[in-house]
N, C-alpha and C positions, 0 to 999 in steps of 0.2 A: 504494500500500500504506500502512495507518495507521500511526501511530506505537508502535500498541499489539501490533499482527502484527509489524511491524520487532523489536521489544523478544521477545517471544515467540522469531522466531526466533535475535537475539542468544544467550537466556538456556539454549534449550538447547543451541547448536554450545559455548557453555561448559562445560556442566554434561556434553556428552559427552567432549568433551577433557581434563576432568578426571578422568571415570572411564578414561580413558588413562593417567592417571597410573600405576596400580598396572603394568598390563601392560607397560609402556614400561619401567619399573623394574626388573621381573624380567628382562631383559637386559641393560640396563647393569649391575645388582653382580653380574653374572658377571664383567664383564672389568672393571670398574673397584672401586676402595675408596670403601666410604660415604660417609665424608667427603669423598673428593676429587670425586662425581658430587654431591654436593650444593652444595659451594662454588663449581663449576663453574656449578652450575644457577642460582644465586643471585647468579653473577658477570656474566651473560651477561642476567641482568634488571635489575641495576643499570645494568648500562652501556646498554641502551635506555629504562629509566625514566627516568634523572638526565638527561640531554639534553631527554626529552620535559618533565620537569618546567621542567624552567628554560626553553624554548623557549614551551610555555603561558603563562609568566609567573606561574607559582602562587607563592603566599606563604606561610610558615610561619607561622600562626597565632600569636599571645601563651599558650603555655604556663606552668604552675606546675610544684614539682619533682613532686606528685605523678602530675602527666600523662606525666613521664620515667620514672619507676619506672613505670609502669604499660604504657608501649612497651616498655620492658626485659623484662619480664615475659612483654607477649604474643609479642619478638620470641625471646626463649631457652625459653618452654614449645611457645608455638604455630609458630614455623619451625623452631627449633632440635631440639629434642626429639622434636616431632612427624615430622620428615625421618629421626632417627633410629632411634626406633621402627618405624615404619612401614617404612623398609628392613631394618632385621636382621629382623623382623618380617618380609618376603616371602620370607628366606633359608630361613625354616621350616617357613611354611603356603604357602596356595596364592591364586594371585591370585583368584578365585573367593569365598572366604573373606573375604578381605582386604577388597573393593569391600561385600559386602553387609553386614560388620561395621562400616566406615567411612559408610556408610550411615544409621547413628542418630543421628548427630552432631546431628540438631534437636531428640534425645530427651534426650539428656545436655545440650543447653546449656540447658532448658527446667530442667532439674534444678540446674544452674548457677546461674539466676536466682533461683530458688525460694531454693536456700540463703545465698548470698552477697548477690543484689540486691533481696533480699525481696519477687521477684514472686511474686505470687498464683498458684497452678496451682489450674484449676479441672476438672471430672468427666473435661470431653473432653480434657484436657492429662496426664491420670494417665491415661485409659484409652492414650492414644498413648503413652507411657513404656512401660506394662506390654508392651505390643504391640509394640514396638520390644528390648524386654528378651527376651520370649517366641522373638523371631527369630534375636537372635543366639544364644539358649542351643541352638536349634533345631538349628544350623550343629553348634554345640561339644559338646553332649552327644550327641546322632544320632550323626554323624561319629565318635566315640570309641567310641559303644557297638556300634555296627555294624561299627566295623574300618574306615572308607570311608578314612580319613587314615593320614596316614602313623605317627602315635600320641604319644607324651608330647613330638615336638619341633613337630608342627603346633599342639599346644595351649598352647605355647610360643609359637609366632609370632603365634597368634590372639589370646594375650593383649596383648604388644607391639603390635598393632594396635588394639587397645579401647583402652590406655593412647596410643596415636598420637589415636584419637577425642576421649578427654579431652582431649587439648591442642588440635587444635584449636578443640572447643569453648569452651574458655577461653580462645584467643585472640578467639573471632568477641566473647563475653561481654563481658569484660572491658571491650572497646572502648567499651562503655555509662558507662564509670567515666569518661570522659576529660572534662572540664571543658567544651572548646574543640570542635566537630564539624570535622572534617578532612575535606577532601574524598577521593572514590577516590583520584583519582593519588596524594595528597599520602599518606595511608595505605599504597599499596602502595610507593610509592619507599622510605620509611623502612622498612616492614618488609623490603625485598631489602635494603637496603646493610646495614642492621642484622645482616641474617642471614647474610650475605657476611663481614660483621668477625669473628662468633661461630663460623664453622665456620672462618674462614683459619687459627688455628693447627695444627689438628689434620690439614687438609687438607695444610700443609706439613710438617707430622713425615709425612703417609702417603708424599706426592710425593720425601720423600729414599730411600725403600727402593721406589719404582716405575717401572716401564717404560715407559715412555708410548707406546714402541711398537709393545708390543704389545694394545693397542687397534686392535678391527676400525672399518673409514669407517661402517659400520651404528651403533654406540654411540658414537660421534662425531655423528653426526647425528641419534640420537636424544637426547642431552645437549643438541645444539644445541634439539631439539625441545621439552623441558621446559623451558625457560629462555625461549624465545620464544613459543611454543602456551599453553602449561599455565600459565605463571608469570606470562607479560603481558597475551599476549592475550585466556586464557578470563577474567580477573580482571576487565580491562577490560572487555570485553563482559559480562559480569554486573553488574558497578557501572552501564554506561550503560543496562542493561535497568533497574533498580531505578532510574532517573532517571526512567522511566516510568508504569511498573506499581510496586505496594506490594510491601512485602518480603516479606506474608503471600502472596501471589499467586506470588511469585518462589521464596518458599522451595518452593512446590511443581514445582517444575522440577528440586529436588534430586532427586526421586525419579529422572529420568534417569540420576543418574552409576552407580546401581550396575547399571542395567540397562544400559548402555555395557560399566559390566569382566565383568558375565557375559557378552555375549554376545562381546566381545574375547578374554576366554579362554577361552570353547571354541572360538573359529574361529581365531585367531591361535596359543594355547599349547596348545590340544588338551586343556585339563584337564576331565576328564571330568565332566560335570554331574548330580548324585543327586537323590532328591526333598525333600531335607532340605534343600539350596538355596535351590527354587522357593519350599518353606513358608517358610523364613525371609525370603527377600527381600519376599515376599507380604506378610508379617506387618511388617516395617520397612518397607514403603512404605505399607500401611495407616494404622501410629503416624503416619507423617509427614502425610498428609495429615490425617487426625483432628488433628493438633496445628495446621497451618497453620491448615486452616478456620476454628480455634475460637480465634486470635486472627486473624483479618479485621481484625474490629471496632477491636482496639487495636492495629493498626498505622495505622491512619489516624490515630489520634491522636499517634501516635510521630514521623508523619511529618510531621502540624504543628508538633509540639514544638520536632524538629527543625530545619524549616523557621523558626521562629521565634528560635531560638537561634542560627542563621547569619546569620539578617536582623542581629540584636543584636549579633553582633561585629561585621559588615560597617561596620555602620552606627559604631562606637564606633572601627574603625578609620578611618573615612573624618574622624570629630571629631579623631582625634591626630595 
């Protein structure tokens, strides 16, 4: 088998375990508190990352202060915030909602760029925005106007999940601002411990007022599941797929994750599926691939760039 089938199948058993994510969630904050399923989850990838890292032998790069402020950043908007959103955000709406909302995330970070990294968005990069926008509005107005939700608190959750999509997208962005390229592992180690530090205090004010047992073995080993599936595993097997194939190739694999939480929640949560669904999802995986295709071209340059600015530290560490 090639290297390029190998990569392929990595890039989707991750992009389907992460549209796991949402489904898996809405049973753990039944029985467990936000914060304390999140610090858990972040606790339990620190302690398999931090060995793997050091056992590798990876090195921390020469950072400046504003490569610190800017991990601060990605690790309290895009882990911190984004975990949080996105879970009171499930308490509301419906996993269904949730996956195909979380879905435009290549549409907002495109918008990201354009404002903050003064990338150029060109015809086919607006038309995938609009189309991506068209989708979710599809979900939220449909759904309200038809009665199909549950009404002013699922439009509540649904926004909390759009503002979860912001953050991750400004975590994936931002990462563009950083001086130094970091390798996968080295990226994802930092963003667990990081995000393990920023939820421990609030997980410890919830854990003085909680029972710990009463917690069913099912949300126990689904907690174990999000920390080791979701957290390390799908991460990694996405990072060693883009070791492969280009990111613009890779990002089309994201279209996987929301077709993972629909078809996980109708057959797992039994959440009933409308046609306002199918059009939206339709319509965000259309944006996304319209967006990937029509940067192909400059991801092969990004990936030299890259490639070239690793050569340049490797090399300037190997003269010190």
């Amino acid at each position: 088998m090639s290297k390029q089938r190998i990569a392929y199948i990595q890039m989707s058993f991750a992009m389907i375990a992460i549209g796991s994510f949402v489904i898996v969630n809405k049973y753990i904050i039944k029985e467990l508190p936000i914060f304390i399923a999140s610090e858990l989850r972040l606790l339990i990838a620190s302690l398999i990352l931090l060995p793997l890292f050091l056992y590798k032998g990876e090195k921390m790069p020469k950072l400046v202060k504003k490569d610190y402020i800017i991990f601060f950043l990605q690790s309290f908007i895009g882990v911190f915030l984004f975990s949080v959103c996105t879970l009171y955000g499930l308490r509301q709406t419906t996993a269904l909602d949730s996956g195909i909302i979380m879905s435009g995330t290549p549409a907002i970070m495109a918008l990201i760029s354009y404002f903050f990294l003064k990338e150029k968005l060109g015809m086919n990069k607006i038309g995938g925005i609009l189309l991506t926008i068209l989708g979710t509005l599809s979900i939220n107005v449909f759904g309200q106007l038809l009665n199909f939700n549950v009404g002013s608190h699922s439009l509540i959750g649904n926004m909390l999940i759009f503002c979860a999509v912001i953050g991750e997208a400004i975590f994936f962005s931002f990462g563009k601002l950083i001086s130094t390229p970091l390798r996968p592992l080295t990226m994802t180690t930092i963003m667990s411990l990081t995000g393990a530090v920023l939820f421990l205090p609030s997980a410890i004010y919830q854990s003085l007022h909680f029972n710990f047992f009463t917690v069913s073995p099912l949300v126990w080993l689904l907690v174990l599941y999000t920390g080791v599936v979701i957290t390390v595993l799908a991460v990694l097997l996405m990072n060693q797929g883009l070791e492969v194939v280009s990111a613009g190739t890779a990002a089309v694999f994201t279209a996987l994750m929301p077709i993972s939480t629909v078809v996980l929640s109708a057959f797992i949560l039994h959440e009933p599926l409308f046609w306002y669904h199918i059009t939206g999802m339709l319509l965000v995986i259309g944006g996304i691939f319209v967006i990937t295709n029509s940067s192909s071209e400059n991801t092969v340059t990004s990936n030299n760039t890259f490639q070239k600015r690793r050569n340049k530290n490797m090399s300037s560490d190997a003269n010190s």
